[in-house]
TIMI-31690 format. One record per residue (C-alpha): residue in one letter; x, y, z. Coordinates in steps of 0.1 Angstrom, whole numbers, padded with zeros to 4 digits, always signed. Layout:
% TIMI-31690
AXYZ ...
***
This chain:
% TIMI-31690
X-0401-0501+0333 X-0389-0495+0368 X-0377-0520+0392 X-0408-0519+0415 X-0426-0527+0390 X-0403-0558+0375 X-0410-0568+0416 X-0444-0569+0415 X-0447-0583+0380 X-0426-0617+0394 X-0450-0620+0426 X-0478-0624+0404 X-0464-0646+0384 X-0449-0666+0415 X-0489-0663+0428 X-0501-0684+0396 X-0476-0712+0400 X-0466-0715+0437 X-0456-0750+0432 X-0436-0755+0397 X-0403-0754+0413 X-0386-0749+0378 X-0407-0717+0373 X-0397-0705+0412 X-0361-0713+0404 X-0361-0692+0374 X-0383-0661+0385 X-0354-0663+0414 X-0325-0657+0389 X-0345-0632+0373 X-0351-0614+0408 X-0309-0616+0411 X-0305-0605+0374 X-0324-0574+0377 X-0313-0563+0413 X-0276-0565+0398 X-0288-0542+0370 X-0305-0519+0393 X-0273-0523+0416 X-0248-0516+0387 X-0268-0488+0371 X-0269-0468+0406 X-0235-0472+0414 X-0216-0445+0424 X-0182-0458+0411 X-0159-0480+0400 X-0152-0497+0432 X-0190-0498+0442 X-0200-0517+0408 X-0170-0545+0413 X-0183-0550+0453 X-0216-0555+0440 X-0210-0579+0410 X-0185-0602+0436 X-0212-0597+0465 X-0241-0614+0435 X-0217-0641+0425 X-0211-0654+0460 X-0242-0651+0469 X-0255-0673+0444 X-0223-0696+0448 X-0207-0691+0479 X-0173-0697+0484 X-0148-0686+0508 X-0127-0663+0487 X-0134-0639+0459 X-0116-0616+0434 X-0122-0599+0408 X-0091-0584+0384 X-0091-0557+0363 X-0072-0543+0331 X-0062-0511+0327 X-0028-0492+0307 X-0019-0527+0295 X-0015-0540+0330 X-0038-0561+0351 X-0048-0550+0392 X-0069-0568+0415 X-0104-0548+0417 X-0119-0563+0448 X-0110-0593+0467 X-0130-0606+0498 X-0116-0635+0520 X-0076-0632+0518 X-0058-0630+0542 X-0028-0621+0524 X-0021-0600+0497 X-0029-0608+0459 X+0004-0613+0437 X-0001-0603+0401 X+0040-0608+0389 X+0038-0642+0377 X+0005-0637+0360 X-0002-0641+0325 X-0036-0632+0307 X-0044-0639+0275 X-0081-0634+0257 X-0077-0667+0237 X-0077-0686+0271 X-0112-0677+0277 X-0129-0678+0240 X-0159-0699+0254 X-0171-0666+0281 X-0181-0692+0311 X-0173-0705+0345 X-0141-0726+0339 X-0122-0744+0362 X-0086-0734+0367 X-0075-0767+0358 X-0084-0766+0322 X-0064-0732+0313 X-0031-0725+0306 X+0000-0737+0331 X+0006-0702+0341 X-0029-0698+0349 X-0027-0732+0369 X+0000-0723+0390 X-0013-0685+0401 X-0047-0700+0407 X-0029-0725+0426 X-0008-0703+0447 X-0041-0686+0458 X-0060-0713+0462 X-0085-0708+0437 X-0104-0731+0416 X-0128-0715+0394 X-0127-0686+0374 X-0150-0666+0355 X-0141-0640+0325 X-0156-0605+0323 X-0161-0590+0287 X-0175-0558+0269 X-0177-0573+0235 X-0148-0584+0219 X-0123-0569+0251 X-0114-0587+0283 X-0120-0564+0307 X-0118-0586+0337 X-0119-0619+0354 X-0132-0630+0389 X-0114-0658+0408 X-0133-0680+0433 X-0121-0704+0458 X-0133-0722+0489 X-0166-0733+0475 X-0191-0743+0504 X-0218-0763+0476 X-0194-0783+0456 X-0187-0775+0422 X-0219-0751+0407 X-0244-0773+0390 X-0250-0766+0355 X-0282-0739+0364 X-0256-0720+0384 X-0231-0717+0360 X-0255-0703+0333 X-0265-0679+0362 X-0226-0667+0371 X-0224-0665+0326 X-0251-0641+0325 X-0243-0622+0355 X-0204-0618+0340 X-0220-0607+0306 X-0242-0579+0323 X-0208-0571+0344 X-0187-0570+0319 X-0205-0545+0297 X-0214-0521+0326 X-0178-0526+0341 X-0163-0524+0300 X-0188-0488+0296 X-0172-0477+0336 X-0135-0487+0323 X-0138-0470+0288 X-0154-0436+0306 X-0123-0436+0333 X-0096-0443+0304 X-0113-0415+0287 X-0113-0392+0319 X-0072-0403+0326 X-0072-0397+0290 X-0086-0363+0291 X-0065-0354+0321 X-0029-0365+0309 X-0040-0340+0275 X-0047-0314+0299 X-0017-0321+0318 X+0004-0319+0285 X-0013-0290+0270 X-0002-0270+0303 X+0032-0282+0302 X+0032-0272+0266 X+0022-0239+0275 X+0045-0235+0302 X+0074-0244+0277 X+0063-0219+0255 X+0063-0189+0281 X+0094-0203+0295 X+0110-0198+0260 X+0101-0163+0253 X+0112-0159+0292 X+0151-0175+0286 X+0151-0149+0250 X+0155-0125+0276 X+0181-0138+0288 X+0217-0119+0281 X+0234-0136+0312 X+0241-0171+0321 X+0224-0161+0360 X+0195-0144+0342 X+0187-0180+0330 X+0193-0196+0365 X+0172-0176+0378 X+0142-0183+0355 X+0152-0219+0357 X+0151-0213+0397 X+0114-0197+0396 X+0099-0217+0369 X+0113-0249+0395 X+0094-0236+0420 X+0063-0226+0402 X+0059-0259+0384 X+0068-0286+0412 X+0069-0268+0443 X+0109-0272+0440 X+0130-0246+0463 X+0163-0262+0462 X+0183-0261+0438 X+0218-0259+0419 X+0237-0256+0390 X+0269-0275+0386 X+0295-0269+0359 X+0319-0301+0355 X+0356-0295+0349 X+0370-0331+0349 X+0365-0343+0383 X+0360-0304+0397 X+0325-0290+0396 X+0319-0255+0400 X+0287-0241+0415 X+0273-0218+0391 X+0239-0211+0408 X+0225-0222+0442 X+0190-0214+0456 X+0180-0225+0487 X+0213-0237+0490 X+0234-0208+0508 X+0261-0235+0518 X+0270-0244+0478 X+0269-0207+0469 X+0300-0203+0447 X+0318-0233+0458 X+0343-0257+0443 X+0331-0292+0449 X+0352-0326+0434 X+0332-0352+0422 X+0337-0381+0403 X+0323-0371+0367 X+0289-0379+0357 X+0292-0374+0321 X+0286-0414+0316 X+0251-0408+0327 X+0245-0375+0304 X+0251-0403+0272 X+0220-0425+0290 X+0182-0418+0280 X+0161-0402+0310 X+0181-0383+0342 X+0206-0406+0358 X+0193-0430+0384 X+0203-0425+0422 X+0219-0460+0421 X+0241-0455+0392 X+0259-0428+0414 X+0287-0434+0435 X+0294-0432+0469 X+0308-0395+0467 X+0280-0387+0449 X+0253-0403+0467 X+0267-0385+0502 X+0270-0350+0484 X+0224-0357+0479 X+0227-0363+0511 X+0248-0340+0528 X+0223-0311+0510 X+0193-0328+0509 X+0193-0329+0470 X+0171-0356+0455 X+0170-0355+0415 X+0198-0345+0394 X+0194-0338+0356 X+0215-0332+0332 X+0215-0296+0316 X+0224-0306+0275 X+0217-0306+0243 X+0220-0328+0215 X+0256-0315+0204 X+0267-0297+0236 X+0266-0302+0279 X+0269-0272+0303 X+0264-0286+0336 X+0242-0305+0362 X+0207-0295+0374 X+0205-0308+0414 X+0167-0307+0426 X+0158-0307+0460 X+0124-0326+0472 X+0091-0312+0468 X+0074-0287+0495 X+0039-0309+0491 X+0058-0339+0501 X+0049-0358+0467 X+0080-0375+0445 X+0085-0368+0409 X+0060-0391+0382 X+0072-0403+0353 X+0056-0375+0334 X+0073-0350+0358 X+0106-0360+0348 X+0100-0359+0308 X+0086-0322+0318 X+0115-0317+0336 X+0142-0327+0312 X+0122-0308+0288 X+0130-0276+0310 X+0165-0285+0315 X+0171-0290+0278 X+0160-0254+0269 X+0179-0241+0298 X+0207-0254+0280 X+0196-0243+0248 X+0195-0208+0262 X+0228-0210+0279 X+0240-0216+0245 X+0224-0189+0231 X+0240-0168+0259 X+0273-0178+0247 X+0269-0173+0211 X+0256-0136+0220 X+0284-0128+0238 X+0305-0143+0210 X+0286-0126+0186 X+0292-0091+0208 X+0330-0098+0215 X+0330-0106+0174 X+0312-0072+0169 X+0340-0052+0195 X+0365-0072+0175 X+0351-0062+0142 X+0352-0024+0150 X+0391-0025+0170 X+0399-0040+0137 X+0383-0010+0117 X+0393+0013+0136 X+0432+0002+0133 X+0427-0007+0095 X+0420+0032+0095 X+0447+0043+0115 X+0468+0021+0093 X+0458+0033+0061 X+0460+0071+0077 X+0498+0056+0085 X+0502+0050+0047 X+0517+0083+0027 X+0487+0105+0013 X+0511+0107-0021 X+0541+0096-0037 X+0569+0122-0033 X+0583+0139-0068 X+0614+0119-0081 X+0631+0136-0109 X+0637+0112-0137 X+0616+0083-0123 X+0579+0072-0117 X+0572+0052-0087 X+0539+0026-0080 X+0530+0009-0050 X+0503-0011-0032 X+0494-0030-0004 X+0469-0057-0002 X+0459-0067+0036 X+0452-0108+0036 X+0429-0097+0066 X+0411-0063+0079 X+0442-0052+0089 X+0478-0067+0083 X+0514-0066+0092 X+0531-0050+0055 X+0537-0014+0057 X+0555+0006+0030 X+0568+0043+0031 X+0578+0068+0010 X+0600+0093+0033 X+0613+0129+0021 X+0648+0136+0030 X+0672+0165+0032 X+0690+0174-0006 X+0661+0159-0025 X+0666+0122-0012 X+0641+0098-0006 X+0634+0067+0018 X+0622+0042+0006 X+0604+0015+0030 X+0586-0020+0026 X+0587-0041+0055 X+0566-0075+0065 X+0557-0081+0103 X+0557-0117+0115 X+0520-0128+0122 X+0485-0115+0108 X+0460-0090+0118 X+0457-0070+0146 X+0488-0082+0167 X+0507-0079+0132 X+0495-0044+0127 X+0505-0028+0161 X+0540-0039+0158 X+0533-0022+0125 X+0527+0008+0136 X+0561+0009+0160 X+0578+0000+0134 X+0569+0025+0113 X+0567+0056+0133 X+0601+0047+0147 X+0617+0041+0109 X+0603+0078+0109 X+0615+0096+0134 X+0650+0076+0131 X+0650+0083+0093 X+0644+0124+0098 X+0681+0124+0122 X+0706+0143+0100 X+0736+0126+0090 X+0726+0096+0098 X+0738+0064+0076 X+0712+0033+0066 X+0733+0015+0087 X+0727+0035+0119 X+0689+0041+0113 X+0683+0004+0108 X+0703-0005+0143 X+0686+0017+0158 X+0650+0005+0151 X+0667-0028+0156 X+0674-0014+0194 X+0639-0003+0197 X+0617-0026+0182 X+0641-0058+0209 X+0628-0033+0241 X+0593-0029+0227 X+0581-0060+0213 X+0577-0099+0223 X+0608-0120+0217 X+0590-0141+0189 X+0581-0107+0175 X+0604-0094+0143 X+0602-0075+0110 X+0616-0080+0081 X+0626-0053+0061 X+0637-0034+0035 X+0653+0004+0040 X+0668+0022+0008 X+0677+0056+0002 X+0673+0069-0037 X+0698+0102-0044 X+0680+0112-0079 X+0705+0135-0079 X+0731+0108-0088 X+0711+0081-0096 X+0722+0061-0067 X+0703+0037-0039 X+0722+0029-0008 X+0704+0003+0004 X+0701-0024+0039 X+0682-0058+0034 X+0668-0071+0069 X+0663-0105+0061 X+0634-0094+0032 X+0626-0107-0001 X+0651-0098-0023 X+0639-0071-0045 X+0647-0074-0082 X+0667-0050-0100 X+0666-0055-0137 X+0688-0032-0168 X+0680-0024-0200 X+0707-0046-0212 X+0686-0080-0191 X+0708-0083-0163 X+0692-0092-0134 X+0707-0088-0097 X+0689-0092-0065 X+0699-0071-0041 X+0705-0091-0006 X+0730-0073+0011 X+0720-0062+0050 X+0717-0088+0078 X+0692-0102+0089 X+0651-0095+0103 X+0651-0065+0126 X+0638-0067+0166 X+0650-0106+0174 X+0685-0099+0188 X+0699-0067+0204 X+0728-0061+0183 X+0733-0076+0148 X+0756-0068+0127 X+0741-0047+0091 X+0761-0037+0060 X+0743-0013+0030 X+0760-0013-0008 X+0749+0012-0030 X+0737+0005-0068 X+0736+0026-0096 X+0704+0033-0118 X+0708+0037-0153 X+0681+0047-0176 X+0653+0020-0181 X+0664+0002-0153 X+0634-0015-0130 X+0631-0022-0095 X+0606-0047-0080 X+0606-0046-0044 X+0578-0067-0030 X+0569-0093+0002 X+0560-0122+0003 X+0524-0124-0004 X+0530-0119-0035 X+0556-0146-0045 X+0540-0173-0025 X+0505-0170-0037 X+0496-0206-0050 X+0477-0224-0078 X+0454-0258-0075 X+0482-0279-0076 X+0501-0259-0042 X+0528-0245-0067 X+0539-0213-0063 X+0541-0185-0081 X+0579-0180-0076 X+0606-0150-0076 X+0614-0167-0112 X+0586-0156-0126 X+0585-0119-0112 X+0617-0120-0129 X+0606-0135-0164 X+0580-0110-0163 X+0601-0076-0152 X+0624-0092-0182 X+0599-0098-0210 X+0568-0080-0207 X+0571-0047-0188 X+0595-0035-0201 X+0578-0005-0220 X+0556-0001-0194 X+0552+0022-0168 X+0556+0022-0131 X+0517+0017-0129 X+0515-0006-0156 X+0539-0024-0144 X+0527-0029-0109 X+0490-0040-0126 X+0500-0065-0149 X+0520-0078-0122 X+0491-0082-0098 X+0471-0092-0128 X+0491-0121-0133 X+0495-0136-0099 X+0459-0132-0089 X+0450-0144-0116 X+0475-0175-0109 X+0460-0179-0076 X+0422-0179-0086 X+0421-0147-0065 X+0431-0164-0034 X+0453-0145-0009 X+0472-0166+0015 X+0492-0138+0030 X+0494-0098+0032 X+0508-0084-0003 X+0527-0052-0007 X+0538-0042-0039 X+0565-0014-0047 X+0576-0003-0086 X+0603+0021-0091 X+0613+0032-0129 X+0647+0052-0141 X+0629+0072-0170 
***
């Protein structure tokens, strides 16, 4: 039925009782009750549906002042208000639904203290809930009443006009939460989708600028941002990484009191945690926001925003989005880093290769012929490449050098000292007429002009005459190699001086041994004697010697040299703690 009709409907029945004042009074309320509902269902808005309920209510009470407060995200706001002349203060408010479980006109009096006192303050008496079922969805405040306090008639009138308010205003607050609603999920869906592409844009990042500068353009893109810089913090020196907009920082060295404290807090630091060194650096370069630029288990640096070109400041949302952005920047710097790690491991990887080859091409192809004895040797690196060397050089009237030597350190420093060492002992060892003694002092003399100072070799240098079974021999501060006779004598043979390329001019001394048949001679460094078990024992020169005495005796060279390895690997669960060279030499 439409409201014209409703109109006519109450003059007729006002014509067939002009004078029952009872009647008039009611077909009155029922004239105010449906112009509301007309009112309220052609209302453009929010604000034109509250201006019409407060407009109804005083004009059927009049009073002075009005309000009418609403609740929305968990916090109340004043709606409407007619007749202050100050502004409406909501802080010491308190609203709870149980204060208003009978739904009429109350007097402010009989509520709550905290409701006494606002209403109070304002100089309201009478108050009047709004509700949309079982929700409080608002509550309007009078004061100044012109009538008195409303007769009973007239508060049944503002109780029905609340109900009819409160569900149109409930239906109005329900379809805006739902629009807010709708908009915040489109809001987050974008940012979601911006997060994405910006990940797939910092994977193609190789370069710690390349992800600045996405970082830069995405800033701008997003929140109108053209100002911006990145700060890496070294103590209480920060060093401009990136700068745009910012020609000033570009590549500067600012000190700054450190803002690491504030990386530990939740959320970007807050302007008045800062400083005042801080706070006049924003200032001096019109820098606004600063965010932090980490990860959960690392920090690169310090993301300083400028303002925003539209004018507007940063939402709460903006800055979740926002440290979102600057957490995968950091995440991508990271990556950055591992990358090159990963490529300076991979350059690494093939310097080592190639030197393990030139090493190994270092190494003699074969094992010169020996008349009368059988030689076997190895060498184990501990890593790709290592600092033992061995050597097997021909001399003039069938003699042959024999070389093991350990450099101090590992890998590839170890192995170029290597190297020098042993094309030097080559060259040296080729001079005619030239005694142990000589070669080894001059090496010595090389190796002191050629190498750092904490750099030396220990080594040992021997000469075999098959000829005469003899071994004139120098020990340069080596293992000593064990020299064991048919009959079970052992002797170790220590005589030289001591580790070569330390000091300029040590003094050497060789002694010669004789080699009778069966004798065996275990020259070896120490990888091999200090390899150690599960209890960190180790596996000893004692028991190289136990095992040259007892079980290799019948063995040969090669034999020998395997169950020797056999037996200390196996004592060392396989476990290498340093590089291992292994020589064997047999008298047949």
């Amino acid at each position: 039925m439409r409201s014209d009709h409703i109109a006519q409907l109450i003059e007729q029945i006002q014509g067939l009782c002009p004078k029952d004042q009872q009647l008039s009074r009611r077909v009155s309320e029922l004239v105010c009750l449906t112009e509301l509902i007309t009112a309220l269902h052609g209302a453009a808005g929010h604000r034109e549906i509250l201006d019409n309920v407060l407009l109804t209510i005083l004009g059927q009470y009049p009073c002075r002042r009005g309000l009418i407060l609403v609740k929305g995200n968990q916090k109340w706001r004043v709606g409407i208000r007619k007749g202050f002349k100050q502004s409406v203060r909501l802080s010491s408010l308190s609203l709870n639904e149980n204060d208003y479980a009978s739904r009429r006109l109350t007097c402010a009096t009989e509520l709550s203290p905290g409701l006494q006192k606002w209403a109070k303050s304002h100089d309201l008496q009478w108050l009047l809930p709004l509700w949309n079922g079982r929700q409080l969805v608002g509550l309007v405040a009078l004061g100044g009443a012109m009538l008195g306090d409303p007769s009973g008639q007239t508060s049944s009138l503002l109780t029905m006009i609340a109900d009819f308010a409160g569900v149109i205003l409930g239906d109005q607050l329900a379809k805006r939460n739902l629009e807010i609603l709708n908009r915040k999920l489109q809001q987050q869906m974008f940012q979601l989708r911006s997060l994405y592409e910006l990940a797939g844009s910092f994977a193609r990042c190789y370069e710690e600028r390349d992800v600045f500068e996405v970082l830069a353009k995405n800033l701008m893109g997003l929140f109108f941002i053209s100002r911006c810089a990145v700060l890496m913090e070294f103590g209480n020196r920060y060093q401009v990484a990136y700068a745009k907009g910012l020609k000033s920082l570009q590549g500067r060295e600012i000190e700054l009191p450190s803002l690491k404290e504030q990386a530990c807090q939740p959320g970007p630091p807050k302007r008045e945690t800062f400083c005042p060194q801080v706070l006049n650096f924003l200032e001096e370069q019109k820098l606004l926001y600063v965010f932090p630029i980490a990860g959960e288990n690392f920090f690169h640096g310090w993301l300083f925003l400028g303002p925003r070109l539209n004018g507007q400041t940063l939402t709460d949302e903006d800055f979740e989005f926002l440290g979102s952005i600057a957490t995968q920047a950091a995440t991508a710097l990271e990556t950055v880093a591992m990358h090159k790690e990963m490529l300076e491991k991979k350059r690494m990887e093939r310097e080592l290769q190639l030197a393990r080859e030139i090493q190994q091409q270092l190494l003699p192809k074969t094992i010169p012929q020996m008349p009368g004895y059988e030689m076997a040797v190895e060498m184990r690196p501990y890593q790709q490449v290592g600092g033992d060397f061995y050597d097997v050089i021909p001399l003039s009237d069938n003699r042959i050098a024999l070389v093991l030597a350990d450099v101090s350190g590992k890998s590839l420093p170890a192995s170029m000292i290597m190297t020098t060492t042993q094309s030097c002992l080559r060259a040296i060892a080729g001079l005619l007429e030239i005694s142990p003694v000589q070669a080894i002092q001059r090496l010595n003399q090389q190796l002191v002009l050629s190498t750092q100072n904490n750099r030396y070799v220990t080594l040992f240098f021997g000469i075999l005459d098959p000829a005469h079974h003899q071994l004139t021999y120098i020990n340069a501060g080596h293992n000593r190699p064990i020299l064991v006779e048919p009959n079970g004598s052992v002797r170790l043979l220590d005589k030289g001086g001591m580790v070569v390329g330390l000091f300029p001019n040590p003094p050497y001394e060789c002694e010669t041994v004789t080699l009778s048949e069966g004798t065996q001679l275990l020259i070896y460094t120490d990888g091999l004697s200090e390899i150690v078990d599960d209890r960190n024992e180790e596996f000893s020169d004692e028991r190289l010697e136990q095992i040259l005495l007892h079980e290799t005796q019948n063995l040969s060279a090669q034999e020998t040299k395997d169950h020797i390895l056999n037996q200390v690997m196996e004592f060392g669960k396989g476990k290498m703690i340093d590089d291992l060279t292994i020589m064997v030499l047999k008298r047949k």
